[in-house]
C-alpha positions in Angstrom: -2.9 -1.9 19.8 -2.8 1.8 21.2 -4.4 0.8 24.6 -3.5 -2.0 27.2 -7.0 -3.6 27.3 -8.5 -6.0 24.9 -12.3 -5.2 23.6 -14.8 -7.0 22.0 -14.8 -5.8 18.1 -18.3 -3.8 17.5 -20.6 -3.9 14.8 -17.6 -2.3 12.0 -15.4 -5.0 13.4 -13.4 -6.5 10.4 -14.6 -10.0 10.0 -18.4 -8.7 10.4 -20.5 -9.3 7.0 -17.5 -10.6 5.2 -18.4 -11.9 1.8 -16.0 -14.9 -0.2 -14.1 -13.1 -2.7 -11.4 -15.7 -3.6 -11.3 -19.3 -3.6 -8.2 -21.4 -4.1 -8.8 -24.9 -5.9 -7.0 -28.1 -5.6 -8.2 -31.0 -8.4 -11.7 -30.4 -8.3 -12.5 -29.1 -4.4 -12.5 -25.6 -3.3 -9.3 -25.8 -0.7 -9.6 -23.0 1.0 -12.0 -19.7 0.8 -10.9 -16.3 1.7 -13.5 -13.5 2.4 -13.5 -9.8 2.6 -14.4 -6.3 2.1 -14.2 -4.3 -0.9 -15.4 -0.9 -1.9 -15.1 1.1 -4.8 -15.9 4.8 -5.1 -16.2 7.9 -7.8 -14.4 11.3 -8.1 -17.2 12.9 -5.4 -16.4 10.3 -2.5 -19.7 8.1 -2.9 -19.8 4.5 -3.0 -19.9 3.1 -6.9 -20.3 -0.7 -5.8 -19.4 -2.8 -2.1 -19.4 -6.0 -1.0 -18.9 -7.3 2.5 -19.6 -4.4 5.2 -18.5 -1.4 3.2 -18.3 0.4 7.2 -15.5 -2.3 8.5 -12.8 -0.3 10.2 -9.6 -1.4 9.2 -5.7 -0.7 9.7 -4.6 0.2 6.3 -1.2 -0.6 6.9 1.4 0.4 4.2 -1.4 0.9 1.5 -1.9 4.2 2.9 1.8 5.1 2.2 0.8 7.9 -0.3 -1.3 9.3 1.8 0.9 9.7 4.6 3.5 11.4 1.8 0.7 14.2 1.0 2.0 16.6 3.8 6.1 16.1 2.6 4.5 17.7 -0.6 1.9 20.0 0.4 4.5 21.5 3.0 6.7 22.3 -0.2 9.4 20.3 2.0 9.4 17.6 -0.9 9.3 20.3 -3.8 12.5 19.4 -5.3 12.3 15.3 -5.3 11.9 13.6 -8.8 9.9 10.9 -9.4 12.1 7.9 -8.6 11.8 9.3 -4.6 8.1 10.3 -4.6 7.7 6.6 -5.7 10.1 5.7 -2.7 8.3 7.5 0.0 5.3 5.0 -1.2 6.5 2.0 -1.0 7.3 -1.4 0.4 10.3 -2.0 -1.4 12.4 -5.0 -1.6 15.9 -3.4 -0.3 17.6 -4.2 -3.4 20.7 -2.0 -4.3 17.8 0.5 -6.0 16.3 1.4 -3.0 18.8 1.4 -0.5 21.3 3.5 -2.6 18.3 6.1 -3.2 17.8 6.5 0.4 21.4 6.9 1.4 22.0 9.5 -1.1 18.6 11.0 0.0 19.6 11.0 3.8 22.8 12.7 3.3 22.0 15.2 0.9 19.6 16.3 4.2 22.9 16.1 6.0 21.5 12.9 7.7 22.5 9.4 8.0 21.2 5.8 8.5 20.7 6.2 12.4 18.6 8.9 12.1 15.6 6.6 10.9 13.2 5.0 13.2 12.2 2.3 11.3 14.2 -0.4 12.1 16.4 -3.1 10.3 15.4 -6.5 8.9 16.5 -8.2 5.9 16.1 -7.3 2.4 13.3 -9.2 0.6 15.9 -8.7 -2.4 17.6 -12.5 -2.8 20.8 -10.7 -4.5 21.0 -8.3 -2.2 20.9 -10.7 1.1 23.3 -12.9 -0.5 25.1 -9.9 -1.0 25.3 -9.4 3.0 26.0 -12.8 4.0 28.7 -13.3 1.4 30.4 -9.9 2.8 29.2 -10.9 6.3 27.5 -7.3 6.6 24.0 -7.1 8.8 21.2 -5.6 7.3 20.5 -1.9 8.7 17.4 0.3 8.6 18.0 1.0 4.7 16.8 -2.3 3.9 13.9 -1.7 5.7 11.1 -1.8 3.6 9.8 1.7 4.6 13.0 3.5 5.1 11.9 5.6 1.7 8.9 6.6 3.5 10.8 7.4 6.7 13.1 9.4 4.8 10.0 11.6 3.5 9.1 11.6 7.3 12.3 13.1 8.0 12.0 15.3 5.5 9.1 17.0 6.3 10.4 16.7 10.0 12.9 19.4 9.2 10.4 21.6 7.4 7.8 21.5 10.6 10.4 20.6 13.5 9.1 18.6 16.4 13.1 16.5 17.2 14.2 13.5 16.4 11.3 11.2 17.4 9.2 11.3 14.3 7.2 8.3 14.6 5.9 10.1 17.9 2.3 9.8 17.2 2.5 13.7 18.6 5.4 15.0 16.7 4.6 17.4 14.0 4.9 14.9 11.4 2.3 12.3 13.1 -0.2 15.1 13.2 0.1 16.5 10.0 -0.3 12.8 8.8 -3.2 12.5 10.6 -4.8 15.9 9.3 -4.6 15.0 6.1 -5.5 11.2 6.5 -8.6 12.5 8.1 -9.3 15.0 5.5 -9.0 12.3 2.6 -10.8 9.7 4.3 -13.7 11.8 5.1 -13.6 10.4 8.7 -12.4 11.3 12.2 -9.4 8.7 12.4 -11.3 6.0 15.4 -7.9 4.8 16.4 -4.4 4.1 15.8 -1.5 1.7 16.2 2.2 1.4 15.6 2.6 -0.4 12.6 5.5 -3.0 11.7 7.7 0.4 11.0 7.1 2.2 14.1 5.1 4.7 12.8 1.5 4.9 14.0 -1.4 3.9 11.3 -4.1 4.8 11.4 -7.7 3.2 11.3 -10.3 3.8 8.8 -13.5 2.6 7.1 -12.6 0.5 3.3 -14.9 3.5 2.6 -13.0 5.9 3.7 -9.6 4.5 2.4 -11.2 3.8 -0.9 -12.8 7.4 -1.1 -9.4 8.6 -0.9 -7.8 6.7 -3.7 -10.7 8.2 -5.1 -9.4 11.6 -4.3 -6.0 11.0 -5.9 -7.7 9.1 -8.7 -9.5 12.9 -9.4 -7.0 14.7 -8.3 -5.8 17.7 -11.3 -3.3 20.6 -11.1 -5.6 22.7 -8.8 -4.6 23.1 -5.0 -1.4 22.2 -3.2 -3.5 19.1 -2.3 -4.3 18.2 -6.1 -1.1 18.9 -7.2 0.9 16.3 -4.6 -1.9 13.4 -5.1 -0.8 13.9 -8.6 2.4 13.5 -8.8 2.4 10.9 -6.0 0.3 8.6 -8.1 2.0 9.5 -11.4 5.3 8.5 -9.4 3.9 5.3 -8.9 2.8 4.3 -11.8 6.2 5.4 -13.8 8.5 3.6 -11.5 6.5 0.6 -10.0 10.0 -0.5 -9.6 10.5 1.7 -6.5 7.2 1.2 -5.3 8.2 -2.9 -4.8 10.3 -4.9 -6.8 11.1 -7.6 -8.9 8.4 -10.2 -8.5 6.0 -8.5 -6.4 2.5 -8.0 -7.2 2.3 -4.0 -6.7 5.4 -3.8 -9.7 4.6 -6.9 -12.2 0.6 -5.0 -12.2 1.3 -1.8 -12.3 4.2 -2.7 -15.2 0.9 -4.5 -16.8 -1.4 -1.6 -16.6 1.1 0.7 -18.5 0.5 3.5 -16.0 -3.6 3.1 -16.1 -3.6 3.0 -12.6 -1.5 3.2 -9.1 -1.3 0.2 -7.0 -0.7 -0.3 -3.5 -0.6 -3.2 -0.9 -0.6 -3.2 2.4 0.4 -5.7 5.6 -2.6 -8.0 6.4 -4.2 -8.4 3.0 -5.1 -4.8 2.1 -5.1 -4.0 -1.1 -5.9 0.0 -2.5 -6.0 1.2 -6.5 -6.1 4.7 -7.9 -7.4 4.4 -11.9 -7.1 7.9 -13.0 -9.0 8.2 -16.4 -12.1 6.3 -14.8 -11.5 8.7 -11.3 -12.1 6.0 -9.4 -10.8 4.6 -6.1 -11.0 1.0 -4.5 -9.9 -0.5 -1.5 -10.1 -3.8 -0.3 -9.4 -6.5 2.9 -9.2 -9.9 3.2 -10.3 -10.8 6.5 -7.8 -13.7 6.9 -4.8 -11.6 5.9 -4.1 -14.1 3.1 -1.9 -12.2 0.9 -2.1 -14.6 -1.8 -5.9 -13.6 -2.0 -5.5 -9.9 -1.3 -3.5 -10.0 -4.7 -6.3 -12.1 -6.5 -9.0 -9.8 -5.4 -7.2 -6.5 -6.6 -6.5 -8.3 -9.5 -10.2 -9.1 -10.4 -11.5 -5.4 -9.5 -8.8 -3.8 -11.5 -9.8 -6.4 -14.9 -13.5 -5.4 -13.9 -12.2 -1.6 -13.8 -10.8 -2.5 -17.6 -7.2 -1.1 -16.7 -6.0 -4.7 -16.6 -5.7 -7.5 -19.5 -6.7 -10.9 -17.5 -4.5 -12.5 -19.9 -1.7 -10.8 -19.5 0.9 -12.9 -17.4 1.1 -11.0 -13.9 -2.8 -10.9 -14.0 -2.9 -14.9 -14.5 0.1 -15.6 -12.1 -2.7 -14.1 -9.2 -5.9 -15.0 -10.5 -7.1 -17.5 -13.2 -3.9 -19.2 -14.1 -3.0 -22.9 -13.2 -1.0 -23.3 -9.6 1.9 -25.7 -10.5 3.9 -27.6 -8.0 7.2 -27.9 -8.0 7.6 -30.5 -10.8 5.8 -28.3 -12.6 2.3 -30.3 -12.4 -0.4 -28.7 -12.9 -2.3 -29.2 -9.5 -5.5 -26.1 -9.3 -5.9 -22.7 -9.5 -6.9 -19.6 -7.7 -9.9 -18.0 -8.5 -12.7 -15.3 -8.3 -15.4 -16.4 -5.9 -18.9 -16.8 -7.5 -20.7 -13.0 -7.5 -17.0 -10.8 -6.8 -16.7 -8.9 -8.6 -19.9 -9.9 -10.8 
């Protein structure tokens, strides 16, 4: 948290007027219940439908990724990047070769390197590309870090606006041009921050708010430098939800599903935010437990209720609807939509 002292959560805490939104079956008992928030609003920012407490303050975590890329592009800093990288400086990606080769060339063609990020080193997700490490006995750097693409865009931008080294300095230039523009698309005066998993400080916000600005992107034309970066950020996304995740993980197997109907994003802690373009809608959801499994359910049901996703199709049913298997293959429940979300 940004301050030293703990305080009681207020009336927009998080778990306050959480609704069931997913329930996960064994045989024939509910196992385990996870409740939430969710919120889903139109092209002029109002709220379309809610359940839980549409007003719960909540750390978006990475699913505000192409938000915090809106200043690389309206600076004109991140004029010249193509798709594949605008996709990149969204995502949560696995570290597989994809990613991390992208964001090497990136950083160098800024005459940069690896140790120039600040976001850290841990492990790829990608299975080849750890047993690729531990077979060459190589540790994993900051490349592999899931959020090095959108570090890179940081550091982009950093050299447009200035400010040093120390980018994730919730004062630099960067941080406050984040913040301007998170603000601005939220709605909201930001109540509060912290430094998420990447060192970079995230910033709190009603589901409303965050919701009204996938909204935003979902509405977004060719108008303004504004409209013109939500654009292409969420057309990025939806052409190469490959760079946005990877193989296997809900944000690429959906959006591959939806066949560009609509942008996708995940966040840390079970948040979960669409952008579906032709309805210009935005949603945004939580799920108070931070049960990722659940987060992806839920998204799942309000994106076949927004009619951009088949609930037959195989990435829908692996997260919602289909039978859980076991390891011998046995069929042993399922994960489904709680009664009355999404109705």
């Amino acid at each position: 948290m940004t301050g030293g002292n703990r305080r009681a959560p207020d009336a927009r805490s998080v778990g306050n007027g959480a609704v069931p939104m997913v329930e996960i079956w064994r045989g024939d008992r509910v196992e385990s219940l996870h409740a939430g928030h969710a919120v889903i609003c139109d092209a002029s920012g109002a709220v379309v439908d809610a359940w839980g407490n549409p007003d719960a303050v909540i750390y978006p975590r990475s699913a505000a990724k192409m938000i915090q890329a809106l200043p690389l592009l309206e600076s004109g800093a991140g004029a010249g990047l193509d798709a594949r990288r605008l996709a990149l400086a969204c995502a949560s990606h696995q570290g597989a070769a994809a990613h991390v080769d992208t964001v090497a060339r990136w950083l160098a063609e800024m005459d940069l390197s690896e140790g120039d990020l600040r976001c850290g080193a841990h492990e790829p997700y990608d299975t080849g590309a750890r047993d690729d490490l531990i077979r060459a006995g190589a540790q994993p750097c900051q490349l592999h870090n899931n959020c090095s693409g959108k570090h890179a865009g940081f550091l982009m931008l950093g050299q447009r606006l200035g400010g040093g080294a120390e980018y994730v300095d919730p004062d630099h230039p960067v941080q406050t041009a984040v913040r301007a523009a998170f603000e601005e698309v939220t709605g909201e005066p930001v109540p509060g921050h912290a430094i998420d998993g990447c060192s970079a400080p995230n910033f709190a916000s009603t589901v409303t708010g965050l919701a009204r600005a996938m909204a935003a992107f979902a509405a977004a034309g060719e108008g303004d430098a504004r409209a013109h970066a939500m654009t292409r950020l969420r057309t990025a996304m939806a052409s190469h939800p490959d760079m946005v995740a990877g193989e296997g993980r809900a944000c690429t197997e959906l959006m591959r599903a939806m066949n560009g109907r609509a942008a996708i994003k995940t966040g840390a802690e079970a948040v979960f935010v669409a952008i579906l373009p032709a309805a210009r809608l935005g949603m945004a959801l939580k799920i108070v437990d931070g049960g990722t499994r659940a987060s992806e359910a839920a998204i799942t049901a309000l994106l076949i209720r927004g009619g951009v996703l088949d609930p037959a199709h195989p990435a829908a049913q692996a997260r919602l609807g289909g039978p859980v298997r076991n390891r011998r293959g046995l069929v042993t429940g399922a994960v489904r939509a709680a009664p009355g979300f999404p109705g």
